[in-house]
ChimeraX commands (.cxc) that place a marker at each C-alpha (Angstrom):
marker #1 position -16.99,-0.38,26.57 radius 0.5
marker #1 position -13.26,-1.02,26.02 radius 0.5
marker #1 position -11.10,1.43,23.35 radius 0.5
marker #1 position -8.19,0.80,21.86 radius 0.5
marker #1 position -6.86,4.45,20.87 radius 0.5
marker #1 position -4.19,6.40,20.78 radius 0.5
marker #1 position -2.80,9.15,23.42 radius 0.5
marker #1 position -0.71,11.73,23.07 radius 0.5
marker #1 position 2.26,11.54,25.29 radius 0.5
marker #1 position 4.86,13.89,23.42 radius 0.5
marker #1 position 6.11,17.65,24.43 radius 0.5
marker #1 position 5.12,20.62,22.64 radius 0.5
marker #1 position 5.65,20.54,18.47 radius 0.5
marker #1 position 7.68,17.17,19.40 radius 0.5
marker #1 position 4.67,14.75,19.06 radius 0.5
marker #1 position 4.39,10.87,20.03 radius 0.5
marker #1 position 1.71,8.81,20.46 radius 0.5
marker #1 position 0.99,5.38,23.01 radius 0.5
marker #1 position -1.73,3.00,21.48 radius 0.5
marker #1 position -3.29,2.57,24.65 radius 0.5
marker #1 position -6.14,-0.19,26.09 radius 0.5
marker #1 position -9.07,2.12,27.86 radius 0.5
marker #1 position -12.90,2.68,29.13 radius 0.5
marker #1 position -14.52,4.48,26.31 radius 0.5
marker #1 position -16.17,7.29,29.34 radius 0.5
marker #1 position -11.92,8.25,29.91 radius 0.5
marker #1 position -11.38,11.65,27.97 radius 0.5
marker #1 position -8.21,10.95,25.74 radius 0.5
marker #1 position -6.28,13.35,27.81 radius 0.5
marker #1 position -7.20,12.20,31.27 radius 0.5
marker #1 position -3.93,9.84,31.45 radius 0.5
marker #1 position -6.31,6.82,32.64 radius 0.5
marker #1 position -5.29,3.71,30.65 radius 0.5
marker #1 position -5.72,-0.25,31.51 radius 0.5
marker #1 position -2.65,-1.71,29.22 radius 0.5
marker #1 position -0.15,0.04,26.37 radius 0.5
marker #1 position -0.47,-1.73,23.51 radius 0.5
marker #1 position 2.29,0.25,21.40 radius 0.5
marker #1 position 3.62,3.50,20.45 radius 0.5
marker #1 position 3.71,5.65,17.70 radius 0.5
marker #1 position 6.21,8.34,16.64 radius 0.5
marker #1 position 5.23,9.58,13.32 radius 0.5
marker #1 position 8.45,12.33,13.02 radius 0.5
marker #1 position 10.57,8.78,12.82 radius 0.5
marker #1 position 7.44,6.71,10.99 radius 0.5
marker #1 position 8.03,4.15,13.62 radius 0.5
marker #1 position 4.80,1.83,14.49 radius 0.5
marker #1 position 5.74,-0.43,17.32 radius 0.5
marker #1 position 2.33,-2.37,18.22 radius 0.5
marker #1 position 1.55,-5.27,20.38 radius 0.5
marker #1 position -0.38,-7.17,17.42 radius 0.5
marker #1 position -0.83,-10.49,19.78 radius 0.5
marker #1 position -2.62,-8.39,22.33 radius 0.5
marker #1 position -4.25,-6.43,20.28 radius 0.5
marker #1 position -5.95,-9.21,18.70 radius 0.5
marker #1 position -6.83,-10.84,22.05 radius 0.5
marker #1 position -8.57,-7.36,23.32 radius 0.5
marker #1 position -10.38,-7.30,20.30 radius 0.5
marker #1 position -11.81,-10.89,20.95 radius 0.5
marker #1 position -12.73,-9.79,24.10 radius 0.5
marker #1 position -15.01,-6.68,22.64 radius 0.5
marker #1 position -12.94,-4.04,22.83 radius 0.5
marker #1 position -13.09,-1.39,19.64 radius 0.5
marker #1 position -10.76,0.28,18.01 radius 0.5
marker #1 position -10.46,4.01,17.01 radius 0.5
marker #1 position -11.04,4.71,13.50 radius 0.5
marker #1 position -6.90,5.96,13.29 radius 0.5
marker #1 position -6.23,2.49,14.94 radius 0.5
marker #1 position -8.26,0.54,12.79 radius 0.5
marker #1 position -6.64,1.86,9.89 radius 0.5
marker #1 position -3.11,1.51,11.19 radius 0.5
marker #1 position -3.94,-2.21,12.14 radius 0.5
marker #1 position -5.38,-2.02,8.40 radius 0.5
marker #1 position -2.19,-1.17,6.71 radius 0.5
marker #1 position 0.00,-3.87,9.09 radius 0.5
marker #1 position -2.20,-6.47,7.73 radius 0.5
marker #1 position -3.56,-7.63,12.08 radius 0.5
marker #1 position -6.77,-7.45,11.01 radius 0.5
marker #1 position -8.89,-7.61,7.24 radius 0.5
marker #1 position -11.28,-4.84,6.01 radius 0.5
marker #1 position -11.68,-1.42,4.37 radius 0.5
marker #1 position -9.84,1.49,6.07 radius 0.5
marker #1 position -12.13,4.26,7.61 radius 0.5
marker #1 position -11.97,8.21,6.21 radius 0.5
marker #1 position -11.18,10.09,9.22 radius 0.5
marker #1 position -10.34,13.16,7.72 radius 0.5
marker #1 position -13.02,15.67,8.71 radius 0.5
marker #1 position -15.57,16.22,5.66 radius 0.5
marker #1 position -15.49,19.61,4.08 radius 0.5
marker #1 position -18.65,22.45,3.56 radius 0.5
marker #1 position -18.10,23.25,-0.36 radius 0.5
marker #1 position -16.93,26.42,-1.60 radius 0.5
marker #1 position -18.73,29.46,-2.15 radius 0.5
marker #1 position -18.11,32.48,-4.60 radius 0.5
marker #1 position -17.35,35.74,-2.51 radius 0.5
marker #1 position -20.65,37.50,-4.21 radius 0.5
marker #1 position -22.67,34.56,-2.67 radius 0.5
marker #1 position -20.80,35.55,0.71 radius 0.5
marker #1 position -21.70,38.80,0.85 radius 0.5
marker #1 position -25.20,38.70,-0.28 radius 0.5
marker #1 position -26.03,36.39,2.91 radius 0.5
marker #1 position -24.53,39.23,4.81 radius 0.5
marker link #1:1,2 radius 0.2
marker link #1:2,3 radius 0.2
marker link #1:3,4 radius 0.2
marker link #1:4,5 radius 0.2
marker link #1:5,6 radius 0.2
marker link #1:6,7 radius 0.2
marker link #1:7,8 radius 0.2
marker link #1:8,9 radius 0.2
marker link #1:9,10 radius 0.2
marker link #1:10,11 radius 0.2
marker link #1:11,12 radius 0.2
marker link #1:12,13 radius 0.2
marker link #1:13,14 radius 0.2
marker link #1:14,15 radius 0.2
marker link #1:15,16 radius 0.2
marker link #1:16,17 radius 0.2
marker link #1:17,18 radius 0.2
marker link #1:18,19 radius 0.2
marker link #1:19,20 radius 0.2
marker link #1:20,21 radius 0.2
marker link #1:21,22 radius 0.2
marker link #1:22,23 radius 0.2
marker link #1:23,24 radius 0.2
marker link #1:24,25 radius 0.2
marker link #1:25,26 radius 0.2
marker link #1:26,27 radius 0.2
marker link #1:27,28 radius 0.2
marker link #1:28,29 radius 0.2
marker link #1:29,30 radius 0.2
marker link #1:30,31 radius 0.2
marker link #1:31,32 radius 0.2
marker link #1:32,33 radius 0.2
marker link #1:33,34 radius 0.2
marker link #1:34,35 radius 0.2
marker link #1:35,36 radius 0.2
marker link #1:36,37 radius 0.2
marker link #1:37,38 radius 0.2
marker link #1:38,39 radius 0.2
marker link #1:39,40 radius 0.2
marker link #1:40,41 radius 0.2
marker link #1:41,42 radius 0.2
marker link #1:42,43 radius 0.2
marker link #1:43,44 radius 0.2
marker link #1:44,45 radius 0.2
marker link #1:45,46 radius 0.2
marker link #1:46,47 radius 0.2
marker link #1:47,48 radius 0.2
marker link #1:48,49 radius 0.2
marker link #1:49,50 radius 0.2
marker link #1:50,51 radius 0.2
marker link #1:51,52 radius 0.2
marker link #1:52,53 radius 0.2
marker link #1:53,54 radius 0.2
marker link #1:54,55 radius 0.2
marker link #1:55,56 radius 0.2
marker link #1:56,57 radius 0.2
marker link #1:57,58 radius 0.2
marker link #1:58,59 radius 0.2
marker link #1:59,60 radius 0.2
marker link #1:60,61 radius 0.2
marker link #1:61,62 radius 0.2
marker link #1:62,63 radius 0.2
marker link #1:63,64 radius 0.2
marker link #1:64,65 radius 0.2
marker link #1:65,66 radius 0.2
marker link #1:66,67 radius 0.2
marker link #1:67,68 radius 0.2
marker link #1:68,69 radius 0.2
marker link #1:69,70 radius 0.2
marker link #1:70,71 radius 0.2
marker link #1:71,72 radius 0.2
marker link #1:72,73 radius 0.2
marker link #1:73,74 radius 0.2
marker link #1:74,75 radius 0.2
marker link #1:75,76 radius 0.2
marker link #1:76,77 radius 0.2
marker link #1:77,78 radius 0.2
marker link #1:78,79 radius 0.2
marker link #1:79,80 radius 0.2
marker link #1:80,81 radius 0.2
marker link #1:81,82 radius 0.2
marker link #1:82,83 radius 0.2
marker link #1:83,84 radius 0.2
marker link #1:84,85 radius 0.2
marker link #1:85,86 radius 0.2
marker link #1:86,87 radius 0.2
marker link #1:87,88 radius 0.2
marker link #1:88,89 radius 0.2
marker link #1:89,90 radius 0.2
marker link #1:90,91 radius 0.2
marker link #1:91,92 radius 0.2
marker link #1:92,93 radius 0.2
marker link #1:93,94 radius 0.2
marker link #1:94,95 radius 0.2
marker link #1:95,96 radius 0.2
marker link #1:96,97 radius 0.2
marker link #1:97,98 radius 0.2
marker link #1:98,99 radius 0.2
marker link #1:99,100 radius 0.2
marker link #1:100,101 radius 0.2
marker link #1:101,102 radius 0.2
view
């Protein structure tokens, strides 16, 4: 299956991201892409996607990461609800509950 995602292409504490066009099975950091479809720099806040081909990948099946959809979200390409991709969070515990587990 085809992914639209992002991939990190910047140096160390410098970051920058390519919205790239690839097979699902490619780890993100294996460098194996079919077509860029953008970049990213969020130090700047500059989005610079390729919203025509974006939208024809798409109508060919490919899917979009959950970061992607929600940029393409916010630039008004495509309609819908943006997706929470913040990790979700265990809830607190007191420190006597801590160390009674213990």
């Amino acid at each position: 299956m085809l992914k639209i995602r992002l991939q990190r292409i910047g140096r160390k504490n410098d970051p920058s991201f390519r919205a790239v066009l690839t097979d699902s099975k490619n780890s993100t950091k294996s460098g194996r892409f079919l077509e860029i479809l953008g970049t990213y720099n969020p130090k700047m806040g500059v989005k610079d996607f390729k919203n025509d081909r974006i939208k024809y990948w798409m109508s060919e099946g490919a899917k979009c990461s959950d970061t992607m959809h929600n940029f393409l979200i916010h630039d008004k390409v495509i309609e819908g609800k943006k997706i929470n991709v913040l990790p979700k969070k265990k809830p607190t515990q007191k420190r006597k509950e801590l160390k009674a587990k213990k």
